[in-house]
N, C-alpha and C positions, 0 to 999 in steps of 0.2 A: 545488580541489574540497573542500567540506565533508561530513563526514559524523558521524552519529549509529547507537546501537543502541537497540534496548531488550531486554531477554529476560523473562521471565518462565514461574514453575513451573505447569503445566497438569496437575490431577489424569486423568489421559487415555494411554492408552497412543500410543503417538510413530503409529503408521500412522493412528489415527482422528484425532489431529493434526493431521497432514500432507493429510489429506484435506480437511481442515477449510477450512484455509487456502491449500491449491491451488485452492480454488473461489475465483472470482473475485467472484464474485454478494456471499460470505461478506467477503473481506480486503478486498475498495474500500466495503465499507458505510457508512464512514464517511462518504464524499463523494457517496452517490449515495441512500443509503436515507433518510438524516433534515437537514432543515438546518440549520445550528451557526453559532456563532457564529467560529470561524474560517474558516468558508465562507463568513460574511459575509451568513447567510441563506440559500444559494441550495443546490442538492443538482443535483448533474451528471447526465447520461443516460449510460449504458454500455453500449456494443454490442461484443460476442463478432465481430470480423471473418475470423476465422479458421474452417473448421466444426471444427478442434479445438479445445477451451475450457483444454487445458492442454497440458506438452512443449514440448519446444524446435519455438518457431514459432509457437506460441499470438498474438493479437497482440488486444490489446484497445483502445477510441477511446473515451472521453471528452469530452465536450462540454457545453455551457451558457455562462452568465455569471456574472460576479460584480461588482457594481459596475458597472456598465454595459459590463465590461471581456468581450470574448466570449472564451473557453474554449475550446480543441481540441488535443486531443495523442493520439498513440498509445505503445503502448506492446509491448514485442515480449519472451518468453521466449528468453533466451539460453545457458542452464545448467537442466538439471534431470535429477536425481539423486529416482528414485521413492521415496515414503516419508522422505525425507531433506533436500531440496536444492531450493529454485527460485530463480533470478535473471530480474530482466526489466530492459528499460530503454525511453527513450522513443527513437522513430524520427523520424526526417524534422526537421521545424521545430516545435517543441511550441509552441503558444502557450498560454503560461502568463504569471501577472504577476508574482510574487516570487522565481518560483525559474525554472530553464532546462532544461537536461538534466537526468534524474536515471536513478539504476541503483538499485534495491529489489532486498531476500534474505531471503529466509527459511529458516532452518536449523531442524530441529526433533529436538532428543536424548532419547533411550531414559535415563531417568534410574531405573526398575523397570520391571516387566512392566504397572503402573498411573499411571504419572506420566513427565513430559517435563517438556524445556525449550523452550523458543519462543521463537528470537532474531529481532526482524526490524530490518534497517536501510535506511539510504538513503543512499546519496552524492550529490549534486548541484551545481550550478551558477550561479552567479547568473545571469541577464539581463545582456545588453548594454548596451541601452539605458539612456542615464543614469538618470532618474527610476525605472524600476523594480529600477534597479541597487542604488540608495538605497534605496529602499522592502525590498528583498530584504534587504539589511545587517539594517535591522530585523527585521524578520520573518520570513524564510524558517527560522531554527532553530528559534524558539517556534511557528510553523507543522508543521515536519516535526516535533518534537517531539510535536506533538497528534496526528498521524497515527500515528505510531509508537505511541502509549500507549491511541489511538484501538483500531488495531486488536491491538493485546495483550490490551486490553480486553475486547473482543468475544470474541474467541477464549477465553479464561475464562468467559466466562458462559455463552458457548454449551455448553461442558461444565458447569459449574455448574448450570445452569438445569436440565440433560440430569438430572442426579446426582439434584439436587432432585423430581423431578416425579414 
């Protein structure tokens, strides 16, 4: 299993943080709200299968294509610590093309009564099958990497932007 972090300091106090980034709608932005060039062009649908949208059990589905390659995984809250703590991971048989299983976190620290930290990672898996197995070697880190920085990103502007206006 490989894995990566990124953290980054959020002028924000740690609860509107953590709020921020337990919305689902807000942390998959990357893959679902604009298409990129690590998406390959293409921007996923996401549906809330759960009727809760956070908490252990929460479970989110993602779907589309990429490449002519079709798209479909879920993904299921497995840890979460309010204001502080969420883990998810993917359930069932993800079909995905460079990466396999993976387990996402986000930690979010009381750094003053105005600022935090926002760490979020991923461990994951490569693919089975040969060809996407190779395909994965390459890509899957400079991939998760861009997600990672993806949504550190966002989570920063969203308070910037907030600060700004």
């Amino acid at each position: 299993m490989s894995g990566l972090n990124e953290s980054v300091i959020i002028g924000a106090p740690a609860e509107r943080v953590f709020a921020w980034v337990d919305d689902i709608d807000n942390l998959g932005g990357h893959m679902v709200d604009r298409a990129s060039m690590p998406m390959m062009g293409c921007a996923l649908s996401l549906t809330v299968v759960t009727l809760q949208r956070t908490g252990v059990g929460a479970t989110y589905r993602y779907t589309g294509s990429v490449l002519g390659f079709s798209l479909d995984f879920s993904e299921s809250v497995t840890t979460y610590v309010p204001g502080r703590e969420k883990v998810w991971r993917t359930i069932g048989t993800p079909r995905l093309v460079i990466i396999d299983a993976y387990e996402m976190r986000v930690l979010v620290e009381s750094l003053s009564a105005a600022s935090s930290r926002l760490t979020i990672g991923i461990a994951y898996t490569l693919p089975r099958q040969w060809a996407r197995r190779m395909a994965g070697r390459l890509l899957a880190r400079p991939y998760a990497r861009w997600c990672l920085r993806s949504m550190s990103r966002d989570a920063s502007r969203a308070f910037h932007e907030r600060r700004a206006a």
